[in-house]
Backbone bond lengths (Angstrom), bond angles and torsions (degrees), N, CA, C in turn:
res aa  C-N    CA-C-N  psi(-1)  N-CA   C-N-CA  omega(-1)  CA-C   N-CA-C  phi
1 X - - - 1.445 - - 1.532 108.34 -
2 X 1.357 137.97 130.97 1.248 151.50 127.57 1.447 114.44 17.71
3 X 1.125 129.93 127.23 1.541 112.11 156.34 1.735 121.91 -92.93
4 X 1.277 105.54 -24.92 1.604 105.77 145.24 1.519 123.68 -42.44
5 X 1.250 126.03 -57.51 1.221 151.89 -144.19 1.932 82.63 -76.65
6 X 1.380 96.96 -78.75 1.645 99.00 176.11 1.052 141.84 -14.08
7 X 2.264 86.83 -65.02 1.150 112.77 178.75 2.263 126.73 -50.15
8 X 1.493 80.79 -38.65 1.501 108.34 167.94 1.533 125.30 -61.66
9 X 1.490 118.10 -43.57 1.508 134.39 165.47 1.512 99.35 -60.45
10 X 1.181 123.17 -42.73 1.566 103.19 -161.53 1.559 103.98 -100.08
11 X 1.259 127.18 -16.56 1.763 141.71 160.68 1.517 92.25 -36.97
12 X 1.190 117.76 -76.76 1.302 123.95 -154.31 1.768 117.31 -88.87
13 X 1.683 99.32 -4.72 1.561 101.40 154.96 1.378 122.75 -53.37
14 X 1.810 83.80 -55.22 1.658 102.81 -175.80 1.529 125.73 -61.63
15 X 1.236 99.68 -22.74 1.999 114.32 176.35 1.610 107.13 -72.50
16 X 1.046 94.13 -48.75 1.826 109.49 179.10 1.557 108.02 -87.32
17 X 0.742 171.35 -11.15 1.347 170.19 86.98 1.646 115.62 -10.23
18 X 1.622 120.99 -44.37 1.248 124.82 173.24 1.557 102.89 -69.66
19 X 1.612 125.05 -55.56 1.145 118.99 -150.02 1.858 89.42 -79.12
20 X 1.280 133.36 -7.16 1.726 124.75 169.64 1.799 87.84 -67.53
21 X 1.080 120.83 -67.06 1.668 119.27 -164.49 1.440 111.34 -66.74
22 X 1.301 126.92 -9.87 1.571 110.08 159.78 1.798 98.26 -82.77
23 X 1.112 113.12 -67.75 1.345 119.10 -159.49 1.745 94.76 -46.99
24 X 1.297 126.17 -59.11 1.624 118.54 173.66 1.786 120.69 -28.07
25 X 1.943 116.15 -55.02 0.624 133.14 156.69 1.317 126.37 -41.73
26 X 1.073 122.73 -58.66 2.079 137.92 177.70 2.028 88.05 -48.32
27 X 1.259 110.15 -54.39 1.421 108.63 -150.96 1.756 102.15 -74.73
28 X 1.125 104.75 -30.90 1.810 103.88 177.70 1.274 90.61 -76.42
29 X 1.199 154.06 -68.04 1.166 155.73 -116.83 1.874 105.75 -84.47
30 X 1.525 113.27 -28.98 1.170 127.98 -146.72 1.625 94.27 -133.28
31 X 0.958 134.98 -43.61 1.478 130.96 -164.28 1.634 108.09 -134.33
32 X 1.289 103.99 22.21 1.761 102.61 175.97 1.377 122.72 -37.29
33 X 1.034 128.62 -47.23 2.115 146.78 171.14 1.525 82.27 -50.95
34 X 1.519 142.96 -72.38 1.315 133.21 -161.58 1.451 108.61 -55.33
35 X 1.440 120.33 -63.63 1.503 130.10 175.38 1.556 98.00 -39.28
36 X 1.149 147.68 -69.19 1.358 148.30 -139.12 1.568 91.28 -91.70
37 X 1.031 123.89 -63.67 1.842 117.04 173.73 1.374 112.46 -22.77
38 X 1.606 111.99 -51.95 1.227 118.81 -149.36 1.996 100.26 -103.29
39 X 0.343 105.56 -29.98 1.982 109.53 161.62 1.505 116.15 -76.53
40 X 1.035 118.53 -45.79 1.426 109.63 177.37 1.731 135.58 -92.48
41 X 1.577 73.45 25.14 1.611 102.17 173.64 1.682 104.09 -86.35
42 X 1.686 105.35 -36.90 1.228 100.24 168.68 1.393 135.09 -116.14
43 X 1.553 108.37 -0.51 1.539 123.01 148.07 1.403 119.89 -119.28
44 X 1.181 115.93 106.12 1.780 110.33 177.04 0.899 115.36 -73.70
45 X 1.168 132.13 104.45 1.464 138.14 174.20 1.690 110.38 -129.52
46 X 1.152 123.31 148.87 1.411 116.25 -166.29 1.541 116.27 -73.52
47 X 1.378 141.70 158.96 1.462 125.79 -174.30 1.520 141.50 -77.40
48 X 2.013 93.23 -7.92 1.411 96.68 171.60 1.956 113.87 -72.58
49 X 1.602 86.46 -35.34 1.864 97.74 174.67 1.782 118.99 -49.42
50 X 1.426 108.26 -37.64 0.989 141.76 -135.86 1.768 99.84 -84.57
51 X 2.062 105.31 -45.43 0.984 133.71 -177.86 2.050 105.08 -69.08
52 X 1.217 112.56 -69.14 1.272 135.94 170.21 1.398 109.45 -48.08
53 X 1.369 131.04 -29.34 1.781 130.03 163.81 1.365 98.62 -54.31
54 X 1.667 110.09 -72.83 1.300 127.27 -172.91 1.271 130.64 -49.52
55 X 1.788 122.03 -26.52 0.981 121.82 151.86 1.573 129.13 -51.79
56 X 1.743 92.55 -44.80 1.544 106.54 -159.77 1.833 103.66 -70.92
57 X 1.284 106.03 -30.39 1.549 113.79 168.86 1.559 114.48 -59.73
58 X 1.633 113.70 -66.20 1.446 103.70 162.04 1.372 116.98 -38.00
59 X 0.928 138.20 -80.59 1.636 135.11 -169.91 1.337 102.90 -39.67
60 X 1.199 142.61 -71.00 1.473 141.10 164.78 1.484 115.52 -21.22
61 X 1.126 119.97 -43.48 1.432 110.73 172.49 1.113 117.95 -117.55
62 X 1.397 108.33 27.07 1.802 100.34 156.73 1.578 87.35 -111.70
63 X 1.734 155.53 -20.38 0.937 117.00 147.07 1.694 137.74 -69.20
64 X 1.382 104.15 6.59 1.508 97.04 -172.76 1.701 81.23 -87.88
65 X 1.500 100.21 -46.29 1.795 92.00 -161.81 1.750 112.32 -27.42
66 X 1.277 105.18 -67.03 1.332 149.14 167.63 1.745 93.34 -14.59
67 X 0.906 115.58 -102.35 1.730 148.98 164.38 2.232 104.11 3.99
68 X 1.878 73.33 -66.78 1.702 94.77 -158.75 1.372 107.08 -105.71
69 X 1.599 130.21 -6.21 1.602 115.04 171.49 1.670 88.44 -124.69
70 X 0.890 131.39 -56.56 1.495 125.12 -139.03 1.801 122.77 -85.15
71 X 1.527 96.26 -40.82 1.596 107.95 138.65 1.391 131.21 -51.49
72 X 1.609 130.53 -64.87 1.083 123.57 147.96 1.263 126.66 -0.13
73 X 1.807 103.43 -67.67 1.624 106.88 -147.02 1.948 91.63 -74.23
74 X 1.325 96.62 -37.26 1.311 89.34 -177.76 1.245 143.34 -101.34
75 X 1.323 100.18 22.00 1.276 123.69 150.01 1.622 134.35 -90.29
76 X 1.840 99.59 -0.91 1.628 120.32 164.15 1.723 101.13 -91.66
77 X 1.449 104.13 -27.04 1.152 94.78 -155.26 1.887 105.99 -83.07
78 X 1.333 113.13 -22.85 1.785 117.97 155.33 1.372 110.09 -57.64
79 X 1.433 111.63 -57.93 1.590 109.60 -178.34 1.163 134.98 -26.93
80 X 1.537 106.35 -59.86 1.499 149.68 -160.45 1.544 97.21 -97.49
């Protein structure tokens, strides 16, 4: 494989992968009552639980983001 080619696959992981974790972020941050209305329609779980999942998910994928696109990319991008 290319290291251009790579370099390019994982560029645009990181664009698309970042802009899920802002926009994820924007939506807890701003419309939490909507998020929790609308999930616990199909898991009832109470809303302090509810808050603390959602954190623990954000954090999870801002270290995976982190980990598996953004290091990567820029670690092609010294290489290269």
């Amino acid at each position: 494989m290319q290291l251009d080619t790579l370099t390019t696959f994982f560029m645009w992981c990181t664009v698309i992968d970042g802009a899920l974790l802002v926009l994820w972020t924007v939506v807890f941050l701003f419309a939490p009552d909507l998020v929790y209305r609308t999930q616990s329609r199909w898991f009832p779980i109470p809303r302090q639980t509810f808050d603390v999942v959602m954190y623990g998910f954000l954090g999870l994928f801002k270290i995976l983001f982190l980990v598996f696109n953004l290091v990567p990319y820029l670690a092609l991008l010294i290489v290269g």
